[in-house]
BASEVO-730349 format. One line per field, with one value per atom (N, C-alpha, C): x, y, z; atom name; residue in one letter. Coordinates in steps of 0.1 Angstrom, whole numbers. Each point is the difference from the previous one (the first is absolute). Layout:
BEGIN
east <- X  ...
north <- Y  ...
up <- Z  ...
atomo <- CA  ...
residuo <- A  ...
***
This chain:
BEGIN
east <- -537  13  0  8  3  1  -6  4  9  11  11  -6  3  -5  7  -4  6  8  12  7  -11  -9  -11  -7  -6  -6  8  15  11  2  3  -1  -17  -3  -18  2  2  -4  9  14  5  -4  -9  -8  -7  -1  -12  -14  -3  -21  -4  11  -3  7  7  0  -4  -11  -6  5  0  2  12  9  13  -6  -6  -5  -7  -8  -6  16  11  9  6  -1  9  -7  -15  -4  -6  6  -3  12  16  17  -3  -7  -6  -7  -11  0  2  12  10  10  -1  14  -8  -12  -4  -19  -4  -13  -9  6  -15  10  2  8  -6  -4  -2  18  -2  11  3  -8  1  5  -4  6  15  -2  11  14  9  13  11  -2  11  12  4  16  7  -11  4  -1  4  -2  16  6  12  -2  13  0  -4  -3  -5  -14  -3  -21  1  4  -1  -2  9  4  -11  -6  -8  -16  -1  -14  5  11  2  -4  5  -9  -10  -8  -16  -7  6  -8  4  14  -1  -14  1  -10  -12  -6  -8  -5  11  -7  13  -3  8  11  13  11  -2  0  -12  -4  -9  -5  5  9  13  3  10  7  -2  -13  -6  -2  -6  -3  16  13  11  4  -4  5  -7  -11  -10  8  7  9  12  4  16  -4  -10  -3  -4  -8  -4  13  10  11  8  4  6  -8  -10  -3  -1  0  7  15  8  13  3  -14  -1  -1  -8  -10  14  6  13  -6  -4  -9  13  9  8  14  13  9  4  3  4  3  6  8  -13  -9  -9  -11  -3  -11  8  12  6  -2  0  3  -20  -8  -11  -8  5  -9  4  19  3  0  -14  -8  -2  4  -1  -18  1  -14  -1  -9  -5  5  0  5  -12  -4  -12  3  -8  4  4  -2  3  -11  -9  -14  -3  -8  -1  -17  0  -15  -8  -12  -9  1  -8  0  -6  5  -4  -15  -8  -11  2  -6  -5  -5  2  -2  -20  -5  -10  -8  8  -7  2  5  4  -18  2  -13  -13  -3  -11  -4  12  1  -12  7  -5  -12  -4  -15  -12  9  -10  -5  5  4  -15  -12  -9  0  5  6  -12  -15  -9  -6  10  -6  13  -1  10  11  -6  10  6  -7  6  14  -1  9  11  -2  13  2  -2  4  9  -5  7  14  -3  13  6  -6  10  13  -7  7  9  -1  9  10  -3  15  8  -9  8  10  -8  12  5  -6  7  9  3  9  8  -4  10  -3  -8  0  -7  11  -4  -14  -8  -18  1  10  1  4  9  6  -17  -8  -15  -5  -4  -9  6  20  -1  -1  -6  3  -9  2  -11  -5  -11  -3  17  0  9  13  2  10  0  -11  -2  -1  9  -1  -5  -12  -6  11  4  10  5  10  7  -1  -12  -3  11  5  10  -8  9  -8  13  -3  16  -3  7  -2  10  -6  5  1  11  12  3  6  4  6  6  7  -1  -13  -4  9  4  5  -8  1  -11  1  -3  5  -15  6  -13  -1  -11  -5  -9  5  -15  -9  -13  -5  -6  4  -2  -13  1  -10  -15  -15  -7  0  10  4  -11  8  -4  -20  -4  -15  -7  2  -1  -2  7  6  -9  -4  -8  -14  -3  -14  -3  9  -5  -1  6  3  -14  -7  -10  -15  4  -9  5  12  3  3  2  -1  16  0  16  4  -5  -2  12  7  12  0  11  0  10  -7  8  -9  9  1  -15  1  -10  -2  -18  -5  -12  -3  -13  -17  -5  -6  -14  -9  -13  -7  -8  -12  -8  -2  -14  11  13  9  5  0  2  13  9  11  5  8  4  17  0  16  12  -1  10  12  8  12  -6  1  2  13  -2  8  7  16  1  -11  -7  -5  -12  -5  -6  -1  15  2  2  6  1  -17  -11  -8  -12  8  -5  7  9  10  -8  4  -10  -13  -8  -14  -4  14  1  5  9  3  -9  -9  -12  -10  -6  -5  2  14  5  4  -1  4  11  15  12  8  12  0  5  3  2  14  0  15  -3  8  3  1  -3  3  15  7  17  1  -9  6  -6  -10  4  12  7  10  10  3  12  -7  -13  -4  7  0  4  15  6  15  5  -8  6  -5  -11  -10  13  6  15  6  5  12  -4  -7  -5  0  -3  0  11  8  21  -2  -2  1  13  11  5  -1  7  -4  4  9  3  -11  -7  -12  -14  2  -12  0  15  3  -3  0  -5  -14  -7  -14  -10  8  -3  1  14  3  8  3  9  13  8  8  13  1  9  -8  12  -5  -1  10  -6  -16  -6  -17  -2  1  -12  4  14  0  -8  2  -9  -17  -6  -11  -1  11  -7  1  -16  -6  0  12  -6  5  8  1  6  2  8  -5  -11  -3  9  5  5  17  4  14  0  -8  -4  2  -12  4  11  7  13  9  4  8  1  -17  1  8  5  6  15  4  12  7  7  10  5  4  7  4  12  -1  -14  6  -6  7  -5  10  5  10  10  -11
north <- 230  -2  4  10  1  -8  -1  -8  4  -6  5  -1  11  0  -10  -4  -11  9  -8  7  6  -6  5  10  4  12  11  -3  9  5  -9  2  13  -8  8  10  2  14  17  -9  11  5  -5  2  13  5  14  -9  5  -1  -8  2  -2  -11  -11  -15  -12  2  -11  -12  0  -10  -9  5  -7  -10  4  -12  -13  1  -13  0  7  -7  -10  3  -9  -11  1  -9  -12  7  -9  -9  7  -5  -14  5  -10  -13  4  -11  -11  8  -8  -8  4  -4  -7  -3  -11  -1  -9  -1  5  6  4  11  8  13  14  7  18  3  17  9  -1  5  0  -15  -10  -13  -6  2  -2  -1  -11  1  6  19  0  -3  2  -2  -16  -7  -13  0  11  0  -3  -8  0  4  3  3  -7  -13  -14  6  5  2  13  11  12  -4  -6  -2  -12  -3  -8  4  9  13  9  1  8  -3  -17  -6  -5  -1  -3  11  14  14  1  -3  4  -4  -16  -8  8  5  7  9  14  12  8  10  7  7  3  5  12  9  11  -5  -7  -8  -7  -5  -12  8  8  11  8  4  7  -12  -15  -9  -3  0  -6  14  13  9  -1  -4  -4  -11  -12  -8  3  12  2  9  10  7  -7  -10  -9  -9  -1  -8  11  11  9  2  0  1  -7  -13  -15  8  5  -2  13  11  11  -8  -13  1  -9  -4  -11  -15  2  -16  -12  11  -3  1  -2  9  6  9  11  -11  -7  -15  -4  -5  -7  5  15  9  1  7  4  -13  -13  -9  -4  4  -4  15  10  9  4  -13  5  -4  -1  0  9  -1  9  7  7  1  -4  3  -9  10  -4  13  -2  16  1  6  -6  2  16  2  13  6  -4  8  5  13  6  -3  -1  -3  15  -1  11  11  13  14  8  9  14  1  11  1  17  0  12  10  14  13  -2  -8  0  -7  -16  -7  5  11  5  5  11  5  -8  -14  -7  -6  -3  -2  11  8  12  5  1  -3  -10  -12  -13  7  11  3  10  -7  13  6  14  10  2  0  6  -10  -16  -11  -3  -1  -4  -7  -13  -8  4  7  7  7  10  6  -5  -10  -9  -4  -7  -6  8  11  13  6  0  5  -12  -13  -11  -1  2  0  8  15  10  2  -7  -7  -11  -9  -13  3  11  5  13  6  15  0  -9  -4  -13  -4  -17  -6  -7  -7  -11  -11  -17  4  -10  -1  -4  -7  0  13  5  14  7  2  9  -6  -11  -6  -1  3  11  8  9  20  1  5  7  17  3  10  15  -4  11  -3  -6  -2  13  6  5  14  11  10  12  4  10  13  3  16  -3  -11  2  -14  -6  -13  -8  -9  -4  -16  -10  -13  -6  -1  -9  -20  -1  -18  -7  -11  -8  -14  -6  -7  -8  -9  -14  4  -12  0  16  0  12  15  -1  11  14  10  12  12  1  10  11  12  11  0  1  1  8  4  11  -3  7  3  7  1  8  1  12  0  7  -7  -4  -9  -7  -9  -1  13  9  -2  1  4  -11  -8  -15  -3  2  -6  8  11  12  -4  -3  -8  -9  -11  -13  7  7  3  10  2  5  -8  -14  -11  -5  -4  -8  7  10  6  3  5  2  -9  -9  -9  -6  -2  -8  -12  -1  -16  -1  -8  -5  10  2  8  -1  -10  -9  -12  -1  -6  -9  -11  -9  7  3  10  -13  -3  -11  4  -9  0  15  4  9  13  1  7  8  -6  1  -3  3  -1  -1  -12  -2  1  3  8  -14  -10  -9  0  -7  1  -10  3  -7  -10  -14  -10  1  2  -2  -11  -6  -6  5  4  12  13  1  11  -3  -14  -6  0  -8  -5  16  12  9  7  -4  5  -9  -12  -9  0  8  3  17  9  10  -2  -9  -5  -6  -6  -3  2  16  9  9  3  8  -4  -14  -6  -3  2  2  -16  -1  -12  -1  -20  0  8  4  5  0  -1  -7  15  0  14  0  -7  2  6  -2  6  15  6  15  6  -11  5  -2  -4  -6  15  3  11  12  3  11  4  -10  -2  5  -8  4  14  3  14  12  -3  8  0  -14  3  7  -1  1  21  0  16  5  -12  11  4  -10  -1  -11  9  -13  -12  -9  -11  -7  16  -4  6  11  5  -9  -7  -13  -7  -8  -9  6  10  1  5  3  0  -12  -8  -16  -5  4  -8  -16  0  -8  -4  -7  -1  4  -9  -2  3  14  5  -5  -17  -6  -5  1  -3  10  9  9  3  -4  1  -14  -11  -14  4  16  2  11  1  8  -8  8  -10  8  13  9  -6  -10  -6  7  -4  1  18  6  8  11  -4  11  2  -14  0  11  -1  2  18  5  14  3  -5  -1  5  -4  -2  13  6  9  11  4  10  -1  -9  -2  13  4  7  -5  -3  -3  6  1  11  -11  11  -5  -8  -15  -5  7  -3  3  -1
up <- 393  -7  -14  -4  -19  -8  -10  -8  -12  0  -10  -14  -5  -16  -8  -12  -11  -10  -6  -10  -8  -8  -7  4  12  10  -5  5  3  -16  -11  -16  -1  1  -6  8  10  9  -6  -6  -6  -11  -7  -13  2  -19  7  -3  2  -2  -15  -8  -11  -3  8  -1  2  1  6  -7  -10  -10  5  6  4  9  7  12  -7  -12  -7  -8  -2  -5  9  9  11  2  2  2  -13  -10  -11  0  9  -5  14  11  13  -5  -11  -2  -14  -2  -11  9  12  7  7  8  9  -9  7  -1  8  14  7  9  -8  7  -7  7  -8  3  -1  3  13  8  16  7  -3  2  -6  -9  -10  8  6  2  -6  -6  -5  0  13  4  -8  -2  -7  -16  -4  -16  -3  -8  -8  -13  -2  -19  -8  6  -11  -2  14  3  -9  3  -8  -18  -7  -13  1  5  -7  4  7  -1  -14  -8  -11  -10  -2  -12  2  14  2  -5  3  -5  -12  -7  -15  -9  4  -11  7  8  3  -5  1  0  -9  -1  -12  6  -5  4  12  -2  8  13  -4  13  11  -7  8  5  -7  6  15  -2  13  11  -2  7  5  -4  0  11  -3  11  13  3  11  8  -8  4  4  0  4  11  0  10  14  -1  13  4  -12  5  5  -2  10  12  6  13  4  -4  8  5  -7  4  10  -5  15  7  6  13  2  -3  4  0  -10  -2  -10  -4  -11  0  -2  0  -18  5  -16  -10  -3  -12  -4  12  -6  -1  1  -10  -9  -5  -12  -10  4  -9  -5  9  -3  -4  -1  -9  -13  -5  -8  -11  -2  -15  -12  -11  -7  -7  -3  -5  -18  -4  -12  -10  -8  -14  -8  -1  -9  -13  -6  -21  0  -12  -7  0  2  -6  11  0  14  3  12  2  3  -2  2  -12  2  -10  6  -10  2  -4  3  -2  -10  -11  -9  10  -5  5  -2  -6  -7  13  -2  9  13  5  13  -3  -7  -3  6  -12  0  18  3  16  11  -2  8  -3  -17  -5  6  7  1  20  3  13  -1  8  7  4  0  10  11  0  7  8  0  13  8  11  9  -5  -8  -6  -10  -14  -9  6  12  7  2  8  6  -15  -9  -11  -6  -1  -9  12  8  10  2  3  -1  -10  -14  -13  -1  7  -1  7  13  5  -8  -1  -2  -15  -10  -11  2  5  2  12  10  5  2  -8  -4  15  1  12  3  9  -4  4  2  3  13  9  19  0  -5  4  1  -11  -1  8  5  6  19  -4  20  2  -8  -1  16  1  16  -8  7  -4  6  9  1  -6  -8  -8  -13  3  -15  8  -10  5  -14  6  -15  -3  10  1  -15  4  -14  -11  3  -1  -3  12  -1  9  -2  10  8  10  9  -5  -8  -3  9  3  10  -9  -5  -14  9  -9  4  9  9  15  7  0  8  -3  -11  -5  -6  4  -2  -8  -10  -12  -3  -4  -1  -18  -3  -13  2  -17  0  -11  -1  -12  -10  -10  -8  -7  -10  -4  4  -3  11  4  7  7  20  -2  19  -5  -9  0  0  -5  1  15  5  16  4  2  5  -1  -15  -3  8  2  10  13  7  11  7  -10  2  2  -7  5  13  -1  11  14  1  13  3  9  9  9  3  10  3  12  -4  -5  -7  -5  -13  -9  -18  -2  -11  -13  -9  -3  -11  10  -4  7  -8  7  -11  1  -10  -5  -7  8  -3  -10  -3  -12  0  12  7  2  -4  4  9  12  15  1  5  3  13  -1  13  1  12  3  5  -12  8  -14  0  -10  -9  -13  -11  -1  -10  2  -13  -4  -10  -9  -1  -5  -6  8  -3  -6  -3  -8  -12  -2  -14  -7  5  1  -11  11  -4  -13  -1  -13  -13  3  -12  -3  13  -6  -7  2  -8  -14  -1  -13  -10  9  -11  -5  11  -1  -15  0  -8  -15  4  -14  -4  10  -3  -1  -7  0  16  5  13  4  14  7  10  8  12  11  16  6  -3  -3  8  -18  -11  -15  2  11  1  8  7  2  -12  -8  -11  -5  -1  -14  7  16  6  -2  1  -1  -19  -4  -15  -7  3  0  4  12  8  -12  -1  -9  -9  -13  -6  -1  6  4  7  -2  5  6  16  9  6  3  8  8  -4  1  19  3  14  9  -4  4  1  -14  3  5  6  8  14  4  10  7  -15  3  -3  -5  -3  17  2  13  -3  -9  -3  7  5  9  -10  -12  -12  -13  -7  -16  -2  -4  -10  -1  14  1  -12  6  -8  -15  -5  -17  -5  11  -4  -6  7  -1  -14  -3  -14  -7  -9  -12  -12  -4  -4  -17  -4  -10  -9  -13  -12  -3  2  -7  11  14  8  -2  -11  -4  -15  -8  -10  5  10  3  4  6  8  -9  -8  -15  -7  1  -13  9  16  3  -4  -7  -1  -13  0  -18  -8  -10  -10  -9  -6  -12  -10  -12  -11  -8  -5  -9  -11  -7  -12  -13
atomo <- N  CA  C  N  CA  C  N  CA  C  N  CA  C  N  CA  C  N  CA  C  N  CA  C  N  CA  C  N  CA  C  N  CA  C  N  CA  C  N  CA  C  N  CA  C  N  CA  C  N  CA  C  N  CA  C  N  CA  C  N  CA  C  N  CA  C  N  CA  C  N  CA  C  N  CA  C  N  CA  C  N  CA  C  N  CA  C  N  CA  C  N  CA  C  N  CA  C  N  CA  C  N  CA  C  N  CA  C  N  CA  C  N  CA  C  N  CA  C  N  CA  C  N  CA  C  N  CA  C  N  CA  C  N  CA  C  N  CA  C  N  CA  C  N  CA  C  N  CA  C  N  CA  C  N  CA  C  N  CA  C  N  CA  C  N  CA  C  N  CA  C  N  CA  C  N  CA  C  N  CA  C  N  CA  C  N  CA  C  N  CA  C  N  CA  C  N  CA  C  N  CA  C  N  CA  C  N  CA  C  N  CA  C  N  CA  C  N  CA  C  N  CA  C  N  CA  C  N  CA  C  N  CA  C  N  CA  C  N  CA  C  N  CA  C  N  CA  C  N  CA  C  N  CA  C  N  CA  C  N  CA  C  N  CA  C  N  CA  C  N  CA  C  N  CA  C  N  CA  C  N  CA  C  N  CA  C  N  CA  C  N  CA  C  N  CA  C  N  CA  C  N  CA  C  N  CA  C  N  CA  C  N  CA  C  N  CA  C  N  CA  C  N  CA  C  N  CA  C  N  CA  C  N  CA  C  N  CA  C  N  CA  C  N  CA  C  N  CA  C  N  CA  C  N  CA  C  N  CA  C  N  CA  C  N  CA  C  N  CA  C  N  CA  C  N  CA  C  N  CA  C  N  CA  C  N  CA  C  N  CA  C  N  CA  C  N  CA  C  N  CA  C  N  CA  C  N  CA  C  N  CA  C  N  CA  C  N  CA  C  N  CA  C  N  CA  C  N  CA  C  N  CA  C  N  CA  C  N  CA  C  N  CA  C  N  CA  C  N  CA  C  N  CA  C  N  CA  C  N  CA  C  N  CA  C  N  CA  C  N  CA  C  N  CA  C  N  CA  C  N  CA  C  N  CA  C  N  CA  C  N  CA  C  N  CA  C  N  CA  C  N  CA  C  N  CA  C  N  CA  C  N  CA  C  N  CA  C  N  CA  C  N  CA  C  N  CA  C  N  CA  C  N  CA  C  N  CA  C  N  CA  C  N  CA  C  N  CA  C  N  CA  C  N  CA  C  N  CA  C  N  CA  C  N  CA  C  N  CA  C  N  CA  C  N  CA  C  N  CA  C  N  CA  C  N  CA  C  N  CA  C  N  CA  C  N  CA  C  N  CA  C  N  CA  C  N  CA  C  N  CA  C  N  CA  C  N  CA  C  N  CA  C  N  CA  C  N  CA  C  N  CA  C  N  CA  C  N  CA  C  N  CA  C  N  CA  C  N  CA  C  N  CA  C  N  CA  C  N  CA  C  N  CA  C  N  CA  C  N  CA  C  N  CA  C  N  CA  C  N  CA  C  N  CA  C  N  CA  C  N  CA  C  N  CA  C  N  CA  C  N  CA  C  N  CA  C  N  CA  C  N  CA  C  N  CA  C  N  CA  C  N  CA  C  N  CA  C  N  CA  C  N  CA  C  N  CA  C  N  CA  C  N  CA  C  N  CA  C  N  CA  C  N  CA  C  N  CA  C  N  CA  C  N  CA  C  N  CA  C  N  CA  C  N  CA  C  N  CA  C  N  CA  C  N  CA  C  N  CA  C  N  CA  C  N  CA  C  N  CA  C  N  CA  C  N  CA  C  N  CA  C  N  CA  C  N  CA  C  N  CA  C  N  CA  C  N  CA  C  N  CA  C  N  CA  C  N  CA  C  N  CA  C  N  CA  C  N  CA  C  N  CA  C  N  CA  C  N  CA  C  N  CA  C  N  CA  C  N  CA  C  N  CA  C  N  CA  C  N  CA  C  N  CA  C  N  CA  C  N  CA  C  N  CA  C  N  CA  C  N  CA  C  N  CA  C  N  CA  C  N  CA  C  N  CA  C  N  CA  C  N  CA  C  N  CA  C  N  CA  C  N  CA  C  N  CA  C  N  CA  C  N  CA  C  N  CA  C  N  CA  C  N  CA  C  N  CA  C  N  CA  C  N  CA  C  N  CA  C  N  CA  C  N  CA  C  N  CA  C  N  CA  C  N  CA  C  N  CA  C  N  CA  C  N  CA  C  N  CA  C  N  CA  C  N  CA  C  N  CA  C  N  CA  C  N  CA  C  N  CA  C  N  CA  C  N  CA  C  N  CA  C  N  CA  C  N  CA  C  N  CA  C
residuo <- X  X  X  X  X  X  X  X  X  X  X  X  X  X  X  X  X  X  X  X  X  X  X  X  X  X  X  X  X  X  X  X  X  X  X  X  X  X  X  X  X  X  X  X  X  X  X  X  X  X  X  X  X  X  X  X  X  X  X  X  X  X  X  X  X  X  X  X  X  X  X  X  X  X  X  X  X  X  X  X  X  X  X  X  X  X  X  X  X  X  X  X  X  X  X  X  X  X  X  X  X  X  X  X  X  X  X  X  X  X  X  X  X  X  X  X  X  X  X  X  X  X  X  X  X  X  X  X  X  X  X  X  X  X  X  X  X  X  X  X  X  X  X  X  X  X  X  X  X  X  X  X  X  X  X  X  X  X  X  X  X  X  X  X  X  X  X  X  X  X  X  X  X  X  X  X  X  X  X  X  X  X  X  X  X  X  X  X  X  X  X  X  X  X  X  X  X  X  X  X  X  X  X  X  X  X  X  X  X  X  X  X  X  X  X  X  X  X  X  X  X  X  X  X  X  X  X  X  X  X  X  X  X  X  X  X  X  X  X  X  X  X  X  X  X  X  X  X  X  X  X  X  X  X  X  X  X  X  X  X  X  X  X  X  X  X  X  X  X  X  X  X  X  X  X  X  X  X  X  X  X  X  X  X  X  X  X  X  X  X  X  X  X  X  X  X  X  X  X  X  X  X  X  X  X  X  X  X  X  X  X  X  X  X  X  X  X  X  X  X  X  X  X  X  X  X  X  X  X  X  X  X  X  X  X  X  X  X  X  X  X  X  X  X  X  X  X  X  X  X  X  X  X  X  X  X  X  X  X  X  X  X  X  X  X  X  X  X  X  X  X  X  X  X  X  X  X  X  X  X  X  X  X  X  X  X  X  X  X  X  X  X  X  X  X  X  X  X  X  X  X  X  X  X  X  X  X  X  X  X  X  X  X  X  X  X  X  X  X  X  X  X  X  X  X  X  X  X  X  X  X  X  X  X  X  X  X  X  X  X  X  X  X  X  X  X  X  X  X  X  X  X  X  X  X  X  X  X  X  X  X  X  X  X  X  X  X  X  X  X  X  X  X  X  X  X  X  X  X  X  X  X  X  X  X  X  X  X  X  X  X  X  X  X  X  X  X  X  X  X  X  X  X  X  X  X  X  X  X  X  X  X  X  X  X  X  X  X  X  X  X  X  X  X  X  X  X  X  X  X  X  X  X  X  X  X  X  X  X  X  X  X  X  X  X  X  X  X  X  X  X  X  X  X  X  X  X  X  X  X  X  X  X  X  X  X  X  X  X  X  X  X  X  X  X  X  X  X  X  X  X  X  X  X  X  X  X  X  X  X  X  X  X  X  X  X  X  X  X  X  X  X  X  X  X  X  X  X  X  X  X  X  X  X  X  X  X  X  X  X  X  X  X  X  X  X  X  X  X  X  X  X  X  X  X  X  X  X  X  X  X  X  X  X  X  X  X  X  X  X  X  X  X  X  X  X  X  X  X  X  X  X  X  X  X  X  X  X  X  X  X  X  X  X  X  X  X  X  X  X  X  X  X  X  X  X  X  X  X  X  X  X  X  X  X  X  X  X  X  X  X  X  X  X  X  X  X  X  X  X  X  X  X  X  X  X  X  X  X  X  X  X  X  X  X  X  X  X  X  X  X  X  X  X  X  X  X  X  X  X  X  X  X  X  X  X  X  X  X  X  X  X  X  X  X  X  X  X  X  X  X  X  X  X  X  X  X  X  X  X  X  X  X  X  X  X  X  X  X  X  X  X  X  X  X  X  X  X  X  X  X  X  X  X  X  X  X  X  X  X  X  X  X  X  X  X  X  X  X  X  X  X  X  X  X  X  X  X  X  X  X  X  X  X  X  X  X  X  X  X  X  X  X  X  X  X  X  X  X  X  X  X  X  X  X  X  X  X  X  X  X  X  X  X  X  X  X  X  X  X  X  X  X  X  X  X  X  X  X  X  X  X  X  X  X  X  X  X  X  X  X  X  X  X  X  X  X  X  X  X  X  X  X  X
***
């Protein structure tokens, strides 16, 4: 006999590869809401708007606007497949996912990274050991194509095509956009690919002490993990993987590049994401200006 999947299954399954995170959000909102429940247990269908708004101010005092925010969309997603599976009727999901999200300051979080420290990065990178390889092609995706660290860490090797070096990315809610890269972008990729074999599988793979390589997927976590141990390699101050994507995005602008062209190689659902991501600051207002005319004063 089948076993019917849970709102939560049915939520998580539509995720790409690069969510995991949502599932410890849910099960962090499970056990705000009972004492001995994960996600998969968890009675959604019994959430009211009293339960929702009061997992808002348990996560405010918690965690940072940002954070809620994504934890508070994890919560309206599992409460719409309560009301697919007919666990619910439409009134009483609408009234229990309709939470607002948190309002975050003025100050934007994260940065851009210097043309320099792009440099020191790729310096900290051994080109002539297996790991140096992936490190250095890792990096040349993750900024030379703006890409979250689940998005890098589901590439499949045949995702990537050398002809015109282009990669097929597989984005939130399983949505699939082609990027390319520039540069020596393609040589990068070429270098690893020459340790790691053709083999099917991921893209980038975990790369041992003795530097043997084994053909299974890297965990976002692991790509972070390896971002901050190039960071301190190099000497640069800290940045986060998701600040080579903010550097990718502003790097575009920055170089008068449309901003509806970035949004779609960002993969952004909504512009206003991706102007959220420029960091290019006062000095890009400052150039802006000087194309302007004027006569000459009197």
């Amino acid at each position: 006999m089948a076993t019917t999947a849970t709102p939560a299954q049915l939520y998580l399954a539509g995720l790409s590869t690069g969510s995991q995170g949502m599932r410890q959000s849910l099960d962090i909102i499970a056990g705000i809401l009972s004492d001995n429940h994960d996600a998969d247990s968890y009675p959604w269908h019994e959430v009211t708007y009293a339960d929702s708004m009061s997992v808002r101010i348990v996560l405010t005092e918690r965690y940072k606007p940002a954070t809620v925010n994504k934890m508070l969309s994890a919560l309206r997603g599992v409460l719409k497949q309560t009301w697919r599976l007919g666990l619910v009727d439409a009134d009483t999901y609408r009234r229990a996912a309709d939470v607002e999200n948190v309002r975050n300051s003025n100050l934007l979080s994260g940065r851009a990274l210097a043309s320099e420290e792009i440099g020191k990065l790729f310096g900290a990178c051994v080109d002539d050991t297996p790991k140096g390889a992936r490190d250095a092609a890792l990096l040349a995706v993750l900024y030379g194509c703006g890409l979250r660290r689940g998005e890098l860490a589901g590439l499949d090797i045949d995702d990537f095509d050398p002809e015109d070096c282009s990669m097929v990315v597989h984005g939130k809610r399983n949505k699939q956009r082609t990027v390319y890269l520039g540069g020596n972008g393609c040589q990068y990729i070429e270098t690893w690919l020459r340790h790691r074999g053709d083999d099917a599988g991921p893209l980038f793979c975990p790369v041992d002490q003795t530097g043997e390589i084994r053909i299974t997927r890297l965990r976002g976590e692991s790509v972070a993990y390896i971002i901050k141990r190039l960071q301190q390699t190099a000497g640069v101050d800290h940045f986060s993987a998701h600040d080579l994507r903010r550097s990718f995005v502003t790097t575009l602008l920055d170089a008068g590049e449309d901003i509806f062209t970035v949004q779609k190689l960002a993969g952004h659902a909504d512009i206003t994401t991706t102007a959220r991501y420029d960091r290019r600051g006062e000095q890009a207002k400052r150039r802006a200006v000087q194309s302007l005319s004027l006569p000459d004063a009197a």
